[in-house]
C-alpha atoms as a printed R data frame, in Angstrom:
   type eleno elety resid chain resno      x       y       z
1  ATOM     1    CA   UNK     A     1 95.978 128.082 120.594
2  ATOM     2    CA   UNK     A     2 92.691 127.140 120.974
3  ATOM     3    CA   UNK     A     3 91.474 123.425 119.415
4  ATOM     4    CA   UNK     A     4 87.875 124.175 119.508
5  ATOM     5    CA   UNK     A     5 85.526 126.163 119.152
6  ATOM     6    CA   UNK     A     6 81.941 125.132 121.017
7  ATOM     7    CA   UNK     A     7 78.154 127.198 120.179
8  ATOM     8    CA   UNK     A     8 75.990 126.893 122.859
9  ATOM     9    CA   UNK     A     9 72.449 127.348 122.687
10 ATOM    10    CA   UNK     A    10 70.476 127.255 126.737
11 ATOM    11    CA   UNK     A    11 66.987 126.457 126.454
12 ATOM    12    CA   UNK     A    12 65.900 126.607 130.181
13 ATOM    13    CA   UNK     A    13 61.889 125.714 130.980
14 ATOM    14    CA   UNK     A    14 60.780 128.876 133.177
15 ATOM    15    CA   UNK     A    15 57.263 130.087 133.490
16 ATOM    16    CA   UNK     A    16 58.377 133.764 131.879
17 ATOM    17    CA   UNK     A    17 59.999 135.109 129.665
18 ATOM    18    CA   UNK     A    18 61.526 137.205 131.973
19 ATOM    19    CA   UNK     A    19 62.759 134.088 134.024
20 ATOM    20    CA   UNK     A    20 64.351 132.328 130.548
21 ATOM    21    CA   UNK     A    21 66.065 135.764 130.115
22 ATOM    22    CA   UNK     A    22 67.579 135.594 133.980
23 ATOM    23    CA   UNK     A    23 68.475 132.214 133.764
24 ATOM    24    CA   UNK     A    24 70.637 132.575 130.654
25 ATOM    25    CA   UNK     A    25 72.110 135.323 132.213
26 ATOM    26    CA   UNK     A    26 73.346 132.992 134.895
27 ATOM    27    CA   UNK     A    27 74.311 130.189 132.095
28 ATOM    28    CA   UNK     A    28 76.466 132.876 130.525
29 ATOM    29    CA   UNK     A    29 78.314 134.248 133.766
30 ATOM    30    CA   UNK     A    30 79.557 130.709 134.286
31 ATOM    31    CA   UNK     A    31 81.314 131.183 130.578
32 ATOM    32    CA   UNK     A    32 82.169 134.659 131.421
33 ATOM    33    CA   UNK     A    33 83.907 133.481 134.882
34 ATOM    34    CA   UNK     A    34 85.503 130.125 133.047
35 ATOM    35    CA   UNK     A    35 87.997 132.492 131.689
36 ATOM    36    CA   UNK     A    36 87.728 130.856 128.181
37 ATOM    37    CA   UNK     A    37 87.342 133.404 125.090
38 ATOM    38    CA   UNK     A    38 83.350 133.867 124.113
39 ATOM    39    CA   UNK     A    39 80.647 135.933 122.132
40 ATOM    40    CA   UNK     A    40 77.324 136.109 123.147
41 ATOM    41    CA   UNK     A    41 75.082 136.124 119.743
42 ATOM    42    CA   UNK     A    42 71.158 137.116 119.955
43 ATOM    43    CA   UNK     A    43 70.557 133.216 119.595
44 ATOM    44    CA   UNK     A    44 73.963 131.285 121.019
45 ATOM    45    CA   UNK     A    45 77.211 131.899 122.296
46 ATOM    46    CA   UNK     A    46 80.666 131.134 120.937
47 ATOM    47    CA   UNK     A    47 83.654 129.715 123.231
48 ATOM    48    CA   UNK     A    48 86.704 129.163 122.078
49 ATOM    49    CA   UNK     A    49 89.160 126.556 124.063
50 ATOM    50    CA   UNK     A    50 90.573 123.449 124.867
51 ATOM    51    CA   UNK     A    51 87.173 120.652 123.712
52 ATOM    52    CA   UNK     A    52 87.014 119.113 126.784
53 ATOM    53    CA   UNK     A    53 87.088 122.446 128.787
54 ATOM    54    CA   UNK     A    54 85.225 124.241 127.111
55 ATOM    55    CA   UNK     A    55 82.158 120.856 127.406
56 ATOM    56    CA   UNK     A    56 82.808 121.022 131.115
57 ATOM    57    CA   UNK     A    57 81.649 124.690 131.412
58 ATOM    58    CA   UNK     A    58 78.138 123.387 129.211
59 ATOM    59    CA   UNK     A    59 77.795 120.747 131.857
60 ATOM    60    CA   UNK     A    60 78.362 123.576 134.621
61 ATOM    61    CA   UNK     A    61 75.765 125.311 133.102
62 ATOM    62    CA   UNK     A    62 73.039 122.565 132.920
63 ATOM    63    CA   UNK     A    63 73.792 121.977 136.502
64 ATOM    64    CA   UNK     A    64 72.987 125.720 137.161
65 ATOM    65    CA   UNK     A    65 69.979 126.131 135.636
66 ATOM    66    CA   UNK     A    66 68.434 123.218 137.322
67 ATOM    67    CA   UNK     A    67 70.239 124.616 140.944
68 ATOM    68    CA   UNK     A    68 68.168 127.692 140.272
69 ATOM    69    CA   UNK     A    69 65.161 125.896 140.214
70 ATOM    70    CA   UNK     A    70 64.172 124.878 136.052
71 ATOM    71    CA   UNK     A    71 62.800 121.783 136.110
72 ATOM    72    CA   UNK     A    72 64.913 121.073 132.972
73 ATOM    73    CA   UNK     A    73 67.345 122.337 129.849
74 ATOM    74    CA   UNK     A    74 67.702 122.216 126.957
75 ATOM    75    CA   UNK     A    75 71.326 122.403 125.618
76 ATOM    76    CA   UNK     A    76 72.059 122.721 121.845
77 ATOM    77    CA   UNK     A    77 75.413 122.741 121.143
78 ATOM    78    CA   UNK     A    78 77.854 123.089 117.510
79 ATOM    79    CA   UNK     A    79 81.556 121.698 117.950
80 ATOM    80    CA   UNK     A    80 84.547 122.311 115.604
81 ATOM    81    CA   UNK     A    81 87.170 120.363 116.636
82 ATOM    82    CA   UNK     A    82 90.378 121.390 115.106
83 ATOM    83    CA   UNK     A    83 93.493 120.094 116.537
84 ATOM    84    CA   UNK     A    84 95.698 122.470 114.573
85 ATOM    85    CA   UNK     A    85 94.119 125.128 116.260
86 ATOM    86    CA   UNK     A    86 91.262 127.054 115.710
87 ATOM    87    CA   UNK     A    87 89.833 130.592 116.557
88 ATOM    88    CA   UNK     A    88 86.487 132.953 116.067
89 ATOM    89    CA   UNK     A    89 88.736 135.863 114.724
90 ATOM    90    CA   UNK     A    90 90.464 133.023 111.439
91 ATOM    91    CA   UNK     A    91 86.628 132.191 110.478
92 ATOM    92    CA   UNK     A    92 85.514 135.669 110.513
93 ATOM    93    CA   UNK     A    93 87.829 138.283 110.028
94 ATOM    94    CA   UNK     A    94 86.842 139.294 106.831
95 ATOM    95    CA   UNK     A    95 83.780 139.709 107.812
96 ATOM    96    CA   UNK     A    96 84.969 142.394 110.223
């Protein structure tokens, strides 16, 4: 079972709109191909993993978005860290 569950928030700098939009598109297929479980919200995305995984796929990210040419990024992350274990679906299944 998962331990933590990271929110991740990619602010790249881009001249457009239309460039922020593409270059969280690229943040989030790193997350997508890290094969940990996620939700993309309208303002953040959810993973759910191992802490230090799931911190190593926000650092592959940053390094992304500055590969594809942003001069820099902002990152704003939320951590629970949970030992026990900890998924989305126990904090919001009765909400569902």
């Amino acid at each position: 079972m998962a331990t933590a569950l990271v929110s991740v928030q990619i602010i790249p700098k881009a001249s457009s709109t239309e460039e922020v939009i593409g270059l969280v598109d690229e943040a989030i297929k790193i997350i997508d191909s890290s094969g940990v479980n996620y939700e993309v919200h309208p303002l953040e995305t959810t993973m759910e993993g191992e802490l230090e995984h799931l911190l190593a796929v926000i650092a592959e990210m940053n390094k992304k978005i500055i590969e594809l040419g942003s001069p820099n990024v902002i990152s704003q992350v939320k951590i629970l860290y949970q030992p026990e274990g900890i998924t989305m679906g126990r904090l919001t299944e009765k909400y569902r």
